[in-house]
C-alpha positions as CSV (number, residue, x, y, z in Angstrom):
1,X,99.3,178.6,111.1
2,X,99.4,182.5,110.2
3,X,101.6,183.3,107.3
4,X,105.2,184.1,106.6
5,X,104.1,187.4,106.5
6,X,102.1,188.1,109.5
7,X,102.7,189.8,112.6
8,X,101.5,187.9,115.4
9,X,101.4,190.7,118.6
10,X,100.3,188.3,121.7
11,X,98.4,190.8,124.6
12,X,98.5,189.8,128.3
13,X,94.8,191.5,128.8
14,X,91.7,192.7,127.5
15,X,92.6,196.7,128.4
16,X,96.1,196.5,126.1
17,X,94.0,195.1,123.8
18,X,91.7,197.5,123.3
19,X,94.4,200.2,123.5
20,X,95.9,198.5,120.6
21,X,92.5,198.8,118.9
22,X,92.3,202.2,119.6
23,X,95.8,204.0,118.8
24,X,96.9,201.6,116.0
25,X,94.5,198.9,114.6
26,X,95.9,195.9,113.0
27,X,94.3,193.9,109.9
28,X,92.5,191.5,112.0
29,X,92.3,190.2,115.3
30,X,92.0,186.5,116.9
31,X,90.6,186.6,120.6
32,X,90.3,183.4,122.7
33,X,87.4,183.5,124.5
34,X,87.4,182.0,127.9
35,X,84.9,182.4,130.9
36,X,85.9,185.4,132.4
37,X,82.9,187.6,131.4
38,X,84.8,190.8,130.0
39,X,82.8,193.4,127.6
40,X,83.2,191.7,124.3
41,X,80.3,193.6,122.9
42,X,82.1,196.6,123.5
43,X,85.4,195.1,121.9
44,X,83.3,194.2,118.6
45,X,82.0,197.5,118.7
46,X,85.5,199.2,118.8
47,X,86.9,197.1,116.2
48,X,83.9,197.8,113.7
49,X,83.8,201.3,114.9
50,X,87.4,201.9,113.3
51,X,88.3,203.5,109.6
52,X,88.4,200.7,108.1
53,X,86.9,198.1,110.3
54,X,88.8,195.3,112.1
55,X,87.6,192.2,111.6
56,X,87.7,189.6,114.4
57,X,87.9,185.8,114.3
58,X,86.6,184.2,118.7
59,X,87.5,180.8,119.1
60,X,86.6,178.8,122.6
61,X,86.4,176.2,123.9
62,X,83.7,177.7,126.8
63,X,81.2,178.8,124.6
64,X,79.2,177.0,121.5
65,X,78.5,179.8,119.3
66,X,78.5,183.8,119.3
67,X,75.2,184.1,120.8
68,X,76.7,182.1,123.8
69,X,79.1,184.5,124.4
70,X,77.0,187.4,124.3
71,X,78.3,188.2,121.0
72,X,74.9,188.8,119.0
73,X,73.9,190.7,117.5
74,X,77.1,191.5,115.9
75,X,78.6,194.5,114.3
76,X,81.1,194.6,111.6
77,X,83.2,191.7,110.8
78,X,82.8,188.8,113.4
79,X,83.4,184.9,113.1
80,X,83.1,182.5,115.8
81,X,85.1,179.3,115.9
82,X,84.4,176.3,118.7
83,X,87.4,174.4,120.2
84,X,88.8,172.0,119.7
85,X,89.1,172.3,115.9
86,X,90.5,170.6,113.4
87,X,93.5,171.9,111.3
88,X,91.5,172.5,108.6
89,X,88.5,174.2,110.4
90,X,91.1,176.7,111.7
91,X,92.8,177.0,108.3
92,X,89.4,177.9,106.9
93,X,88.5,180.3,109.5
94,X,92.0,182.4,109.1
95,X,92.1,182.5,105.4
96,X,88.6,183.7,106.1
97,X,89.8,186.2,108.2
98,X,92.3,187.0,106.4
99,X,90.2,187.6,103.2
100,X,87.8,189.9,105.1
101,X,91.1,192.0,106.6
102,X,91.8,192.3,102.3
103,X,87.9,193.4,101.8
104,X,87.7,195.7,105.2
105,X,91.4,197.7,104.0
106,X,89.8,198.2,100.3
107,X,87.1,200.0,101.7
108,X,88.5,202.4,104.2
């Protein structure tokens, strides 16, 4: 559902992930939440914490709502999407997404 023009870089876990974050943050990040309990807090934090910020769209299926998943409260860009969604529920949330990416690059 991502756009011709996207890169789509898949990560096997949560550390290369935040390496990723770190050394060379992308426009905006999608992160399927399941139920192992890792430090999303501190993820959230690290993408807000870059110049400019990098805005992040959860989805799950395991969790109703940000708050659930020990999301809140939130720092920087943050959206929360439950699973299963419809095609246009996701297509919302990226162009979303993808709009605050536009906003979050203009600023820094």
């Amino acid at each position: 559902m991502s756009p011709p023009e996207t890169k789509v870089l898949p990560f096997e876990s949560f550390v290369d992930a935040c390496r990723l974050i770190e050394r060379d943050p992308p426009d905006a990040v999608v992160v399927s939440l399941t139920a192992a309990h890792l430090p999303w807090r501190e993820f959230q934090h690290l993408c807000a914490s870059r110049a400019p910020s990098v805005p992040v769209l959860y989805a799950s299926a395991e969790f109703s709502n940000a708050a659930d998943a020990g999301l809140e409260p939130v720092e920087g860009y943050a959206d929360f999407l439950y699973q299963p969604a419809s095609k246009p529920e996701i297509e919302t949330a990226l162009a979303k997404l993808r709009a605050a990416s536009g906003e979050h690059r203009r600023a820094g």
